[in-house]
ROSE-884392 format. One line per field, with one value per residue (C-alpha): residue in one letter; x negated, y negated, z negated; residue number from 0. Coordinates in steps of 0.5 Angstrom, whole numbers. Layout:
% residues N
res <- A,... .
x <- X,... .
y <- Y,... .
z <- Z,... .
n <- NUM,... .
//
This chain:
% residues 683
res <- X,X,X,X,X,X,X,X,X,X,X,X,X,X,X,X,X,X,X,X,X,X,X,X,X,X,X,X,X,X,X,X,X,X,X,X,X,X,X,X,X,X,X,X,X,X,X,X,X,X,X,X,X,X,X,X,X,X,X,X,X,X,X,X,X,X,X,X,X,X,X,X,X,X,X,X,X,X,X,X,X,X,X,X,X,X,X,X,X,X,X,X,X,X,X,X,X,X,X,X,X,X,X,X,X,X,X,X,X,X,X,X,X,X,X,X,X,X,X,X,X,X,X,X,X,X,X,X,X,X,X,X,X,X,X,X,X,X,X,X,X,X,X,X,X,X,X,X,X,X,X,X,X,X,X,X,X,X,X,X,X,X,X,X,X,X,X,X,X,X,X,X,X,X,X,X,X,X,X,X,X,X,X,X,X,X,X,X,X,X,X,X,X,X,X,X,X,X,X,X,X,X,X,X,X,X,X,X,X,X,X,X,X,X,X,X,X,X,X,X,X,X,X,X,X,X,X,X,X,X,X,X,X,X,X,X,X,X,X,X,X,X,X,X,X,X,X,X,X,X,X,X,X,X,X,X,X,X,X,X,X,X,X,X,X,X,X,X,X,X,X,X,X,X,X,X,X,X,X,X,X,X,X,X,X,X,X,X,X,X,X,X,X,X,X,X,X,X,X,X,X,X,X,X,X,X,X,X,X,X,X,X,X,X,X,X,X,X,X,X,X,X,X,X,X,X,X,X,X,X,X,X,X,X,X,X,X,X,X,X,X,X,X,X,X,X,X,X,X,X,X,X,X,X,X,X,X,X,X,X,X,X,X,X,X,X,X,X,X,X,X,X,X,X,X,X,X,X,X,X,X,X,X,X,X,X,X,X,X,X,X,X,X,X,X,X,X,X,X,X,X,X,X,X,X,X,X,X,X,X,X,X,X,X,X,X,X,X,X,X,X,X,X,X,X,X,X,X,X,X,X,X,X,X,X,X,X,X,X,X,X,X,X,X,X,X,X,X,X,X,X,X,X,X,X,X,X,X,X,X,X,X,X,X,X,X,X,X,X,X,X,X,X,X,X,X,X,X,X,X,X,X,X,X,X,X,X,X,X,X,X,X,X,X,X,X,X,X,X,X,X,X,X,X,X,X,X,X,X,X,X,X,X,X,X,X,X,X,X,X,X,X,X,X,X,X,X,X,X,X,X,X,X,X,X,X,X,X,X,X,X,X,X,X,X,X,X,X,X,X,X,X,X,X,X,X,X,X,X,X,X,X,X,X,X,X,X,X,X,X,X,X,X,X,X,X,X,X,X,X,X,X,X,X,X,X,X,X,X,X,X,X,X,X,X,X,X,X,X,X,X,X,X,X,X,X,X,X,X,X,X,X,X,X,X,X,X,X,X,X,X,X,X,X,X,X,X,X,X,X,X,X,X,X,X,X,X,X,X,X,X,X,X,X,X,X,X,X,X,X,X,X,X,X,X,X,X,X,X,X,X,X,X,X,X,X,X,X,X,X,X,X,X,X,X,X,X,X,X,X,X,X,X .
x <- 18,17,9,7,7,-1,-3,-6,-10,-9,-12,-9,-11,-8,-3,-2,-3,-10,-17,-20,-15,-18,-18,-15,-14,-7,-6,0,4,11,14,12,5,2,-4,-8,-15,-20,-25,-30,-28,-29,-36,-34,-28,-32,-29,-26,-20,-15,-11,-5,-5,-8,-2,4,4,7,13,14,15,19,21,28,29,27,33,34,41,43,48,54,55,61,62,59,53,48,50,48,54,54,55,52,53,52,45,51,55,50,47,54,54,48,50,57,54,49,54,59,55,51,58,60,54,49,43,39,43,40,33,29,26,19,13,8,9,5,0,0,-1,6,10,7,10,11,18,21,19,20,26,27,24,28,35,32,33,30,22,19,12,10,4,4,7,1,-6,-5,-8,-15,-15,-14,-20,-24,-22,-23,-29,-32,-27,-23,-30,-31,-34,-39,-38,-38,-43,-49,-48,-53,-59,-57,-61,-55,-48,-41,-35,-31,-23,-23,-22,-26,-24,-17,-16,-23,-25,-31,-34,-35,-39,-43,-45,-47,-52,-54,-55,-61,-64,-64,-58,-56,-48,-45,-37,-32,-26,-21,-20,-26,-25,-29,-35,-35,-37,-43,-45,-51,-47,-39,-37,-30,-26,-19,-14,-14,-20,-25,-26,-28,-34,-36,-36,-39,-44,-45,-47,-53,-56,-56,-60,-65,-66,-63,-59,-61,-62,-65,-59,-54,-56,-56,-50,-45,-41,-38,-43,-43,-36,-36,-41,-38,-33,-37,-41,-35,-36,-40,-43,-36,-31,-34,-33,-27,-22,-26,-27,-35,-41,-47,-51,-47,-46,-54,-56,-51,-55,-61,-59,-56,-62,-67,-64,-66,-60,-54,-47,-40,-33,-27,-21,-14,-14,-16,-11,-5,-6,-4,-12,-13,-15,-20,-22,-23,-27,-31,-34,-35,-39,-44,-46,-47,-51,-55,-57,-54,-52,-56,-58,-56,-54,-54,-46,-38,-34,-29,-24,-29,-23,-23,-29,-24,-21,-13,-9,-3,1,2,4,9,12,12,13,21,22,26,24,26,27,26,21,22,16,18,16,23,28,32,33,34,40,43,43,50,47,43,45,45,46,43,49,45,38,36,30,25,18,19,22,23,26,20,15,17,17,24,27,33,35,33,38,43,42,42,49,53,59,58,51,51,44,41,36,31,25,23,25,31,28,31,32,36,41,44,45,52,48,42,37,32,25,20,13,8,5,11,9,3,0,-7,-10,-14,-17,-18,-23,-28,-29,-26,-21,-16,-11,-7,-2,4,2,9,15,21,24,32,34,30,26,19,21,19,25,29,29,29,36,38,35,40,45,44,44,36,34,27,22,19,24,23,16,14,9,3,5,6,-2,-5,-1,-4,-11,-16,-18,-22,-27,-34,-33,-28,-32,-27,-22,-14,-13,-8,-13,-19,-20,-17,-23,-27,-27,-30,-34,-33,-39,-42,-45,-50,-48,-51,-48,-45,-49,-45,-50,-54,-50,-43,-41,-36,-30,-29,-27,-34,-38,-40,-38,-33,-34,-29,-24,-20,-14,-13,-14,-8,-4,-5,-8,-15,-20,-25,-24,-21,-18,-10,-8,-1,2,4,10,8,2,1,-1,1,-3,0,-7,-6,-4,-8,-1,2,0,4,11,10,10,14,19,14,14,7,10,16,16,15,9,4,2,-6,-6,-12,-13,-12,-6,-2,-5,-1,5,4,3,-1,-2,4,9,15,15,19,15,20,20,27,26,28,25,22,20,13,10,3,-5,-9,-15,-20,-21,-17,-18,-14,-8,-8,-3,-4,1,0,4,10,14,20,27,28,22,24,30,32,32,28,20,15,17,23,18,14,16,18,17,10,6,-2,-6,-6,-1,5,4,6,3,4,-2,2,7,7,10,11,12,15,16,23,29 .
y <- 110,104,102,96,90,89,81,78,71,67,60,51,46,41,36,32,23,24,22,29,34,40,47,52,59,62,68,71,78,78,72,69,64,68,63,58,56,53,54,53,53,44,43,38,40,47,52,48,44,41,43,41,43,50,50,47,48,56,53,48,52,58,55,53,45,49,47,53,50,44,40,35,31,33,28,21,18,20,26,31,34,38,44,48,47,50,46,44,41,37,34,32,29,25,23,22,17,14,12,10,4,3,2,-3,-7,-4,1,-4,-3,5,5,10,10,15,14,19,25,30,27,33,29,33,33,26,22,26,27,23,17,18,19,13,9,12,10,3,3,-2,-1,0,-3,2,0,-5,1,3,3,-3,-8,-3,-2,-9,-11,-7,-7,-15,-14,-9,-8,0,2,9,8,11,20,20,26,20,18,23,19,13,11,7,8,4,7,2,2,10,15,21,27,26,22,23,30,32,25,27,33,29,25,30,33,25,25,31,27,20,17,11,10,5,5,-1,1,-2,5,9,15,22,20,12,17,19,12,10,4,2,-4,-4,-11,-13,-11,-15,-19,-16,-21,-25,-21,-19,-26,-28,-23,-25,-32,-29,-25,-31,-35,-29,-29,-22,-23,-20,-26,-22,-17,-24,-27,-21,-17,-22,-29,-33,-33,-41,-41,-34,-37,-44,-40,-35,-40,-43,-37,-36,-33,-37,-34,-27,-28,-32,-29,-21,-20,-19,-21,-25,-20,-15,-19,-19,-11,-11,-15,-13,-5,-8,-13,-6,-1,1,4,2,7,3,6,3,6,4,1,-6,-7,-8,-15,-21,-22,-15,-16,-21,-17,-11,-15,-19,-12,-9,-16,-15,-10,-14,-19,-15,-11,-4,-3,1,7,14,14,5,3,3,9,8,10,16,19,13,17,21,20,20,18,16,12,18,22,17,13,6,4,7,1,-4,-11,-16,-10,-12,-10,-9,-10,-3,-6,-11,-5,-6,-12,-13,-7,-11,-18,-18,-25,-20,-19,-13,-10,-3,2,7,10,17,18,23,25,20,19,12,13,14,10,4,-2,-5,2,0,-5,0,6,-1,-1,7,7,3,7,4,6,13,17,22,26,30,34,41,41,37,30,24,20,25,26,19,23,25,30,33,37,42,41,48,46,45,52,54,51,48,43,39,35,28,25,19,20,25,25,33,35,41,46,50,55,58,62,65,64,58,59,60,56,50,47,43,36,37,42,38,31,36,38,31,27,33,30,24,26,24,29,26,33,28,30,37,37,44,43,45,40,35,37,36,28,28,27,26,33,32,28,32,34,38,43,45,46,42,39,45,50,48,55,56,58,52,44,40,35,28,25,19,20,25,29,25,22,15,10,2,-2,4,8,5,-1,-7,-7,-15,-20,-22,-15,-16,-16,-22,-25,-31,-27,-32,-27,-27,-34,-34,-29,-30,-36,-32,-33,-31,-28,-32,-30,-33,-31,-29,-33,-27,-28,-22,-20,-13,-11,-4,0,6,10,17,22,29,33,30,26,20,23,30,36,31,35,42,45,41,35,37,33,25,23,19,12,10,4,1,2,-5,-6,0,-2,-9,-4,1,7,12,18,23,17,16,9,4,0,-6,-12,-16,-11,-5,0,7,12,14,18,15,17,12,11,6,9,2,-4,-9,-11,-6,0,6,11,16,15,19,21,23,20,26,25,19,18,12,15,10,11,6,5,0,-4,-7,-13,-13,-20,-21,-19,-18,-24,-20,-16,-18,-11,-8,-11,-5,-8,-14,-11,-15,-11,-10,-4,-2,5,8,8 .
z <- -7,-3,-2,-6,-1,1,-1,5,5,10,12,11,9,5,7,1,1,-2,2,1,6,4,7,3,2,1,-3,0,-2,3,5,-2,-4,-10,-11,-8,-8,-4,2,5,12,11,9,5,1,1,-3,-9,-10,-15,-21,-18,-11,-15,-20,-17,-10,-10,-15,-10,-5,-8,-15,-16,-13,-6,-1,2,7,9,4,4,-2,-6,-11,-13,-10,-15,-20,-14,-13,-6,-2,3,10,17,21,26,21,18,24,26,20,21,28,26,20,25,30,26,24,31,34,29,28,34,33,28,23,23,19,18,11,10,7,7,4,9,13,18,25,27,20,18,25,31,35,29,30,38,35,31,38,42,37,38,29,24,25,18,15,11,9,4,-1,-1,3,8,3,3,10,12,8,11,19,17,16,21,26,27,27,22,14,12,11,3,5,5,-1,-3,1,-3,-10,-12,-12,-14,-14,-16,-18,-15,-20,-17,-21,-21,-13,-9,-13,-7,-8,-16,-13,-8,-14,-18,-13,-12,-21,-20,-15,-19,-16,-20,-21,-23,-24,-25,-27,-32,-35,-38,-33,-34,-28,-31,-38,-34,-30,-32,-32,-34,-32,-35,-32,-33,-27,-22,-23,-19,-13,-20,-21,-13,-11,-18,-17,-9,-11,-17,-11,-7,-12,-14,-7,-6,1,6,11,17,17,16,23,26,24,21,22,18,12,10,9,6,1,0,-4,-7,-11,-13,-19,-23,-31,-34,-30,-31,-38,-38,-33,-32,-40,-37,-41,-37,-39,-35,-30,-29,-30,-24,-20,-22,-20,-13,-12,-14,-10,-3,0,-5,-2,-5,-6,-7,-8,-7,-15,-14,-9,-14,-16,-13,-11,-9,-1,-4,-9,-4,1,-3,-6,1,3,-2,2,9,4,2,9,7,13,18,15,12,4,5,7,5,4,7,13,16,19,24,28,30,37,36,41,36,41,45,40,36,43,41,48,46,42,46,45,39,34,28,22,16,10,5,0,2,3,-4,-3,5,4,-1,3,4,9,15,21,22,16,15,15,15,13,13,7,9,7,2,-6,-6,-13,-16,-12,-11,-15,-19,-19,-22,-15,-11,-14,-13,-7,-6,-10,-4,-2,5,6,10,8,10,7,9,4,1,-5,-8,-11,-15,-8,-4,-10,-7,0,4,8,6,11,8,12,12,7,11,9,14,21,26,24,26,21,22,14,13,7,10,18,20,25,22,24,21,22,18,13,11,15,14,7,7,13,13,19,21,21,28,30,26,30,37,34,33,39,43,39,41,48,49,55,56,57,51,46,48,47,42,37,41,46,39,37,43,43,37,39,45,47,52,47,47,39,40,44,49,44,46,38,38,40,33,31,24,21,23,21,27,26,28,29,33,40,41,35,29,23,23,21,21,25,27,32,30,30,27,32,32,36,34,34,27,21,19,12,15,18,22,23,16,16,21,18,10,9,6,11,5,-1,-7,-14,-15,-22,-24,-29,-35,-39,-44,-48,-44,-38,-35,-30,-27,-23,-20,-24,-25,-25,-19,-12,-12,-15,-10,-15,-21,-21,-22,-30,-30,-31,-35,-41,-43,-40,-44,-45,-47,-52,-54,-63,-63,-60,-64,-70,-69,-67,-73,-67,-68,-62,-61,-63,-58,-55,-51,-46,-43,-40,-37,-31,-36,-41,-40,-46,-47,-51,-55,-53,-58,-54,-54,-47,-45,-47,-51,-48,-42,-42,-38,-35,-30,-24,-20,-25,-24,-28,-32,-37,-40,-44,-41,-34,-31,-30,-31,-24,-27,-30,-25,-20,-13,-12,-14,-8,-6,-4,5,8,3,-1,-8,-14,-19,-24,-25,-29,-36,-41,-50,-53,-60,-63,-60,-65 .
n <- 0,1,2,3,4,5,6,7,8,9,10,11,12,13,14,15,16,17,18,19,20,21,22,23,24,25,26,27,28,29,30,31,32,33,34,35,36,37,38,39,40,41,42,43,44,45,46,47,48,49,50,51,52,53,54,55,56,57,58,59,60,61,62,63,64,65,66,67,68,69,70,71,72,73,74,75,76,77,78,79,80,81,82,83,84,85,86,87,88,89,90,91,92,93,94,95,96,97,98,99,100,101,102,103,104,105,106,107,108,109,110,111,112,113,114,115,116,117,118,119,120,121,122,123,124,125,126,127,128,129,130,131,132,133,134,135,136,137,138,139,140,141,142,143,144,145,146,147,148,149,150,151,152,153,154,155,156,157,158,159,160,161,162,163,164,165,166,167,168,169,170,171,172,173,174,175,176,177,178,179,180,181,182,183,184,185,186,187,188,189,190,191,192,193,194,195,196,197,198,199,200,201,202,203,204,205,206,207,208,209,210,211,212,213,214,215,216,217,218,219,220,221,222,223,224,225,226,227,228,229,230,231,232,233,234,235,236,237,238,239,240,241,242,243,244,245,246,247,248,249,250,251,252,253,254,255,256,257,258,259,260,261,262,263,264,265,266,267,268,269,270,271,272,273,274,275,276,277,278,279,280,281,282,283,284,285,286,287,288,289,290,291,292,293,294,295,296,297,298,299,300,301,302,303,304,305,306,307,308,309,310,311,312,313,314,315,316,317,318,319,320,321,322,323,324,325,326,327,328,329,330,331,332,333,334,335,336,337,338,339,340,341,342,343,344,345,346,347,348,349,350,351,352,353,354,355,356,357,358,359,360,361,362,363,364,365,366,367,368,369,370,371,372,373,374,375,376,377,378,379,380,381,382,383,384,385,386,387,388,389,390,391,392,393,394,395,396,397,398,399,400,401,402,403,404,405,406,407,408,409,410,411,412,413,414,415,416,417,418,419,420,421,422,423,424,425,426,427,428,429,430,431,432,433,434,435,436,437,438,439,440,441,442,443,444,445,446,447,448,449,450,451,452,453,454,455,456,457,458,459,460,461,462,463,464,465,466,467,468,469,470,471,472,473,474,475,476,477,478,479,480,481,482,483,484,485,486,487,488,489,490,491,492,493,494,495,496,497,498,499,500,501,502,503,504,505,506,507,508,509,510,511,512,513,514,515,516,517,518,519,520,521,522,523,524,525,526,527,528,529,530,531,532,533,534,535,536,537,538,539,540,541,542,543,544,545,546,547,548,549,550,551,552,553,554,555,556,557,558,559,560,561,562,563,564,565,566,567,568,569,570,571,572,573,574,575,576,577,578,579,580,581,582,583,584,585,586,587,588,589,590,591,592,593,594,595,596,597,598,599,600,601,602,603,604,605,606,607,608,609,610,611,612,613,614,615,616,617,618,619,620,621,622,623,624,625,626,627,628,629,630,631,632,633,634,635,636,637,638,639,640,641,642,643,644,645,646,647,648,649,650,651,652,653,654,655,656,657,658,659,660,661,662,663,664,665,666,667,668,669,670,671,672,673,674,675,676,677,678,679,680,681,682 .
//
C-alpha cells in the first residue's frame, strides 16, 4: 500500500488587485492546493485573509476552467470551440497573426490588451512589456479603467511622495473612510479600526451604501453617488467660516489656497441638501467632529472616482486634510498610496526606452470603439488579451464583444483559467498561477516588500507569463540578453536592491519568511511633511494644480452633474465573492447575482426579495436577483461587480448597462456610477 502523501505548508503572498496584498500560507498535498490561509510573515495583513481568496483560489487553481495545453480555435469566434495544441504551435500561431497584420499595416496595428490581473512585479509587467516595447505595438493607458483617477488625485496634491501607512490610524482620535468599503476591499484596515474603537477612536463613514463598518460609524453620512466634491468642499468652506483651518500649516505646506477656496465657498447648506441628499445638520456634526479632533486619518477608496466629478470629489476630500494641518504627525494623514515608499526601479524592469518614437497610445477605456473605427490608421489587427477579462470589466459590454467578434482581428489569449474573453481567441496560451512561479511584491495599500516562490509545480503545460513572452521575443528574433533575462534577474529589475531597507537582500533574494518594511529615512515611520514630503513642482501641497489645470481644465475641484435620463442609478462596488471579475467563474459566483432595492423603489415596482428582475437602459438589459434592502437609498441600485456572462439570462452583466462615452472630470477614466437604469419584474 502506497504511503499517503504528507501535507506540507508553504508560504505566498496574494497577488490579487486589492490594496491588502497578503502573506499566505499554502496547504499543499502532491502537486495539489489543499487550503489557503493567512500568515503572519506581513505584520499587517497578519494571519488573516478574506473569504474568497480562502474559499475560490484552490478551485481556481486545480478546478475545471484550468487551462492545461495551448488551444486553437476550431469554430466560430465566441462559442469556445478550440483544440489542443503543441507550445510551438501555438506561438507560430501568435507570430503568424502578428506578422501578418505588421507587414500590412506596420507594428501599430499590433496592441497589447491587459490589465492588471496578478500584481506580481514579474507577472504584472516585466519581459511582456519589454516585448510589446521592442514590437513597437500600440502602447495602452490602462489606468482610466480603474485607479488612475485616484492616483492622479492624490499625486496632484503631494507629489509621488508615500501616504500615510494605514497601520497609523490607531494613533488617530477621528478616522473618515470615505467611499472604501473595508470589510470586502481593504479588510486589514477594519481590523485597525477595530483596535483604534477600544482606544475611543471616532469613525465617520461616506458611503452611498450602508456597509458592515458604516453599521459601526459613530457617524454614516450616506451621499448620493457622485456627489462627494459637493459635501468636501461644501464642508471646506464651514470650516473656514468657524475659523478651523489650520493657517500656520497653509503658509507653510500649500500653494494655491485663494483659488482653491474662491471655488469652495461657491457650496454650501443648500447644495448639500440639494445635490448630496444631506441635511444641514449632517453637514454640521462632520465639521464639528473634524473641527474637534487632534489628529484626523482619512481613506478614500476607488468608489468616488466612478463619477463624472470623481477627481474632484477625491481631491476635495484629501484637501481637507492640508486645511485643516493634519499632516505632520503619526495617526494625522491620507491613507493612500504607502507602497509609494518603496524604491522600484520600474523603467528598468518594463524598458520603455524600447518604445520607438511617435507610437501612439491608447486610452483602454476607448478600446472598443478604437477596434471598431474602420477610419484609424493603423487599424488594430491584432491584440493579444492577457491578465485581463475585458468582457467582464469594461463599460458598454456588448460594443466590446462587437469589436471581439471581427473575423479580421487576430487574438491571442493568455490566462489561468478559461474566461468570457479568451472565448474570442484564435489561440489560446495557458499561463501558470502565481502560486507556480518567483515573484516579488510591491502594495500599493500598505508599504511591505514580499517574495514568493513556487509552491507546486506548473499545472499541465502552462507557463509563467515571464517564459511565455521569452518564447515569443525568440520568435521574433530579439536576441538582446535583455530578453533573456530569467526571473531572478527580472526581480532584481523590480527595484533598487541597493537601498538600505532591504537589508542587504537583491529584491529577488527577501527571504520568504520575511515582509520588509519600507520606511522612511532612518528607519521611522512616514509622516507627510515630517519625514517625507509632497513630490511637486512646488514642494508642497497643490490645492491648485496647474498640470491639471493644463491637461484636464481642473485646477480645482468642482462638481459637474451629469444629465440622467432614467429614474435609477446603478452602482457596481466590489464583490465579497470575486476581485474584479477574477474568481467569477468559481462555484461561489455560480447563479444570478443579486440587485439591492430601496423598500420605496420596489414597492412602486411590486418587488419583493427573491424576485427575478430585469434592469435595462438603451445599452441592454441584464437579469438579477431582488434584495429589498433599506441599506440604499431611493433611487440607487446596488450589484456587485465582476460577474461573468453565464449568471444572467440575458448573457449580458451589468457591465452592458453602463456608458463608454461618459467619463471622469481628469484622466478621461470610466464612469460606472453614471449608469442610469428602470427596473421591472422579469416576464
Amino acid at each position: 500500500m502506497n504511503e499517503a502523501v504528507r501535507e506540507l505548508v508553504k508560504p505566498s503572498v496574494c497577488p490579487l488587485d486589492c490594496p491588502d496584498t497578503c502573506s499566505l500560507s499554502v496547504s499543499v498535498q502532491g502537486d495539489r492546493i489543499t487550503a489557503i490561509r493567512g500568515s503572519k510573515v506581513n505584520p499587517f495583513t497578519d494571519g488573516v485573509i478574506c473569504n474568497k481568496v480562502a474559499r475560490s483560489y484552490p478551485e481556481f487553481v486545480h478546478g475545471a476552467g484550468r487551462l492545461m495545453h495551448p488551444m486553437k480555435r476550431v469554430g466560430p469566434r465566441g462559442k469556445g470551440q478550440f483544440e489542443p495544441v503543441s507550445w510551438d504551435a501555438a506561438l507560430d500561431l501568435v507570430h503568424e497573426g502578428f506578422s501578418r497584420a505588421i507587414a500590412q499595416y506596420g507594428p501599430q496595428s499590433v496592441m497589447p490588451f491587459n490589465y492588471a490581473g496578478p500584481h506580481g512585479e514579474l507577472a504584472g509587467g516585466s519581459m511582456d512589456r519589454r516585448f510589446f516595447h521592442k514590437l513597437g505595438a500600440t502602447l495602452l493607458n490602462r489606468g482610466p479603467l480603474c485607479g488612475a483617477v485616484r492616483g492622479t488625485a492624490y499625486t496632484s496634491l503631494y507629489g509621488s511622495s508615500p501616504g500615510m501607512p494605514p497601520e497609523q490610524a490607531r494613533q488617530s482620535d477621528l478616522v473618515v473612510i470615505w467611499g472604501n468599503n473595508v470589510t470586502v476591499s481593504n479588510l486589514h484596515l477594519m481590523r485597525v479600526l477595530k483596535d483604534a474603537g477600544k482606544r475611543g477612536v471616532r469613525v465617520v463613514v461616506i458611503d452611498p451604501k450602508r456597509t458592515k463598518i458604516a453599521e459601526r460609524a459613530d457617524l454614516f453620512i450616506q451621499i448620493r453617488p457622485g456627489s462627494d466634491v459637493v459635501f468636501a468642499m461644501a464642508a471646506a468652506a464651514e470650516l473656514e467660516r468657524r475659523g478651523a483651518l489650520d493657517r500656520a500649516f497653509i503658509e507653510e505646506w500649500t500653494v494655491g489656497f485663494d483659488a482653491f477656496m474662491d471655488e469652495a465657498r461657491r457650496y454650501g447648506v443648500k447644495q448639500v441638501e440639494d445635490i448630496c441628499g444631506l441635511s444641514a445638520d449632517t453637514l454640521m456634526e462632520f465639521v464639528e467632529l473634524y473641527a474637534g479632533a487632534e489628529n484626523v486619518a482619512a481613506s478614500f477608496g476607488n468608489g468616488i472616482e466612478r463619477g463624472r466629478s470623481g477627481g474632484s470629489g477625491l481631491r476635495a476630500g484629501m484637501a481637507l486634510q492640508a486645511l485643516t494641518g493634519n499632516h505632520g504627525r503619526p495617526g494625522a494623514g491620507v491613507i493612500a498610496k504607502p507602497g509609494l515608499s518603496a524604491p522600484k526601479t520600474t523603467e528598468r524592469l518594463q524598458r520603455p526606452d524600447l518604445v520607438p518614437d511617435g507610437t501612439r497610445t491608447f486610452n483602454i477605456v476607448d478600446v472598443a470603439h478604437k477596434l471598431l473605427d474602420k477610419t484609424l490608421d493603423p487599424p488594430v489587427m491584432a491584440t493579444m488579451i492577457y491578465n485581463h477579462n475585458p468582457v467582464c470589466t469594461h463599460p458598454d459590454q456588448k460594443t466590446l464583444i462587437k469589436a471581439l467578434r471581427r473575423e479580421d482581428l487576430f487574438i491571442a489569449g493568455c490566462d489561468v483559467v478559461m474566461t468570457d474573453s479568451l472565448a474570442f481567441a484564435d489561440v489560446i496560451l495557458p499561463a501558470a498561477s502565481h502560486f507556480e512561479f518567483d515573484d516579488v511584491y510591491g502594495a500599493y495599500g500598505q508599504n511591505y516588500v514580499q517574495r514568493a516562490a513556487p509552491v507546486i509545480p506548473c499545472v499541465g503545460e502552462s507557463l509563467p507569463n515571464t517564459e511565455i513572452f521569452r518564447r515569443l521575443a525568440a520568435r521574433f528574433g530579439f536576441d538582446d540578453p535583455i530578453f533573456k533575462d530569467d526571473d531572478a534577474a527580472l526581480m532584481d529589475a523590480a527595484f533598487d536592491g541597493s537601498d538600505e531597507r532591504f537589508q542587504g537582500f537583491s529584491p529577488g533574494g527577501v527571504p520568504l519568511e520575511r515582509a520588509l518594511v519600507m520606511t522612511a529615512k532612518g528607519g521611522s515611520e512616514p509622516v507627510m511633511c515630517k519625514n517625507v514630503f509632497p513630490a511637486t513642482p512646488s514642494g508642497r501641497i497643490e490645492l491648485y494644480s496647474e498640470d491639471l489645470e493644463e491637461r484636464f481644465g481642473y485646477g480645482v475641484p468642482r462638481f459637474e452633474p451629469v444629465k440622467r435620463d432614467r429614474p435609477l442609478i446603478l452602482i457596481s462596488p466590489s464583490s465579497d465573492k470575486r476581485t474584479n471579475a477574477t474568481f467569477g467563474g468559481c462555484a461561489e459566483s455560480d447563479g444570478m447575482e443579486v440587485v439591492e432595492i430601496h423598500p420605496d423603489n420596489a414597492a412602486e415596482r411590486g418587488l419583493t426579495s427573491g424576485d427575478q428582475a430585469t434592469v435595462s437602459n438603451e445599452r441592454g438589459k441584464v437579469t438579477l436577483k431582488v434584495v429589498v434592502s433599506d441599506a440604499v437609498l431611493p433611487g440607487v441600485l446596488y450589484s456587485p461587480k465582476g460577474t461573468w456572462l453565464k449568471t444572467s439570462a440575458t448573457g449580458n452583466t451589468v457591465n452592458a448597462l453602463i456608458p463608454s462615452h461618459i467619463r471622469t472630470d481628469i484622466e478621461d477614466g470610466a464612469c460606472y456610477n453614471e449608469t442610469f437604469v428602470d427596473i421591472e419584474r422579469s416576464a
